[in-house]
Residue, then its C-alpha position, 0 to 999 in steps of 0.5 A: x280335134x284331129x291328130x295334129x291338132x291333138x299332137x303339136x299343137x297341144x304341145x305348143x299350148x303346153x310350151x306357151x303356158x310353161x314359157x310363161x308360167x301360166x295354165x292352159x286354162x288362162x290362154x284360152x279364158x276370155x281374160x284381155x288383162x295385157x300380159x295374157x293377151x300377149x301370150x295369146x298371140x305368140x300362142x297364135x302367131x307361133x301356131x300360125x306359122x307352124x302351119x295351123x289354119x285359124x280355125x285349128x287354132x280357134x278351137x284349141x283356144x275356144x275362140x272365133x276364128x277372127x279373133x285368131x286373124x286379128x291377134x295373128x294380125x296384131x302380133x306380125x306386127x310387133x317384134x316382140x311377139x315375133x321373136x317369143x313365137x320362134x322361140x316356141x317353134x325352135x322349142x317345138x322343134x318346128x321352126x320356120x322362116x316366114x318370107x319378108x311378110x311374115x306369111x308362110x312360103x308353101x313347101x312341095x308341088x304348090x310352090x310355083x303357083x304361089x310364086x306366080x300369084x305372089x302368095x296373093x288371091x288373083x281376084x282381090x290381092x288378099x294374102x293373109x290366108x289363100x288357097x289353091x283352086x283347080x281350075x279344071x277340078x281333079x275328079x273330072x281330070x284335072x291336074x296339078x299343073x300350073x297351068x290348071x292351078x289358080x291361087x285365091x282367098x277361101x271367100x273365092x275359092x267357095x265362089x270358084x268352087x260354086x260356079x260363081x267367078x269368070x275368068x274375066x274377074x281373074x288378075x293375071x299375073x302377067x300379060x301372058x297368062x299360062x291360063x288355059x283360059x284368057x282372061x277376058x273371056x267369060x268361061x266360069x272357074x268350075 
């Protein structure tokens, strides 16, 4: 665990388990009696709009990370769940207020990209969990400029990353794309 996976998130499993009079050791046991899957995923949804990536929160529950996607995807669903996770983030003192589907809005330099992708990858819309791609990569001079900057799933990105994804497979948010690149050429996302 780095230090604030060991910091806050042990916080929020400390405060989940107190909230619900239970030990640590029952939210991370394999038990699927209802009342604990419950207290899983207002652990994870909280967890989740804090900031925590699923495999952050995977290892502090020693679970698979797409058990983590799935209770998180379970838990927006339920009012409930939504309101008990925010009153753990106001307990933790880390409260956020998620955009109307529930997903975290970034905060600094990266806001405008998602903005202009919609918080959604620009190869196939997905939006539970995305990331920002250098188009042109920083270490060979790249920059933060929106125009050099590309919002896209982790599977993508690795794509991107590997040289495996054109710009022809890129959705543009609008005709007039701010992309170095047009659209329809063939130049590969380094």
């Amino acid at each position: 665990m780095n230090e604030k996976e060991g910091g806050s998130l042990a916080t929020l499993v400390g405060l989940t388990a107190q909230k619900y009079s239970i030990t640590i050791g029952a939210l991370r046991a394999r038990s699927r009696v209802q009342n604990t899957v419950f207290q899983r995923r207002v652990f994870c949804l909280a967890a989740h709009l804090a900031g925590y990536s699923y495999s952050q929160i995977s290892r502090v529950l020693n679970k698979d990370h797409t058990t983590i996607i799935h209770s998180v995807r379970e838990a927006r669903k339920n009012e409930h769940i939504r309101s008990e996770a925010y009153e753990l983030l106001e307990a933790l003192g880390n409260a956020v207020i998620p955009d109307k589907k529930w997903a975290l809005r970034p905060n600094g330099k990266y806001t405008r990209i998602y903005e202009k992708y919609e918080g959604k990858c620009a190869v196939c819309s997905f939006d539970e969990v995305v990331e920002v791609h250098h188009i042109i990569p920083q270490r060979v001079g790249g920059t933060d400029d929106p125009e050099n900057l590309i919002l896209l799933c982790p599977n993508h990105h690795a794509m991107a990353d590997r040289g495996m994804l054109f710009m022809k497979d890129i959705n543009t948010p609008n005709s007039q794309s701010t992309c170095p690149h047009p659209p329809n050429s063939n130049n590969i996302i380094i």
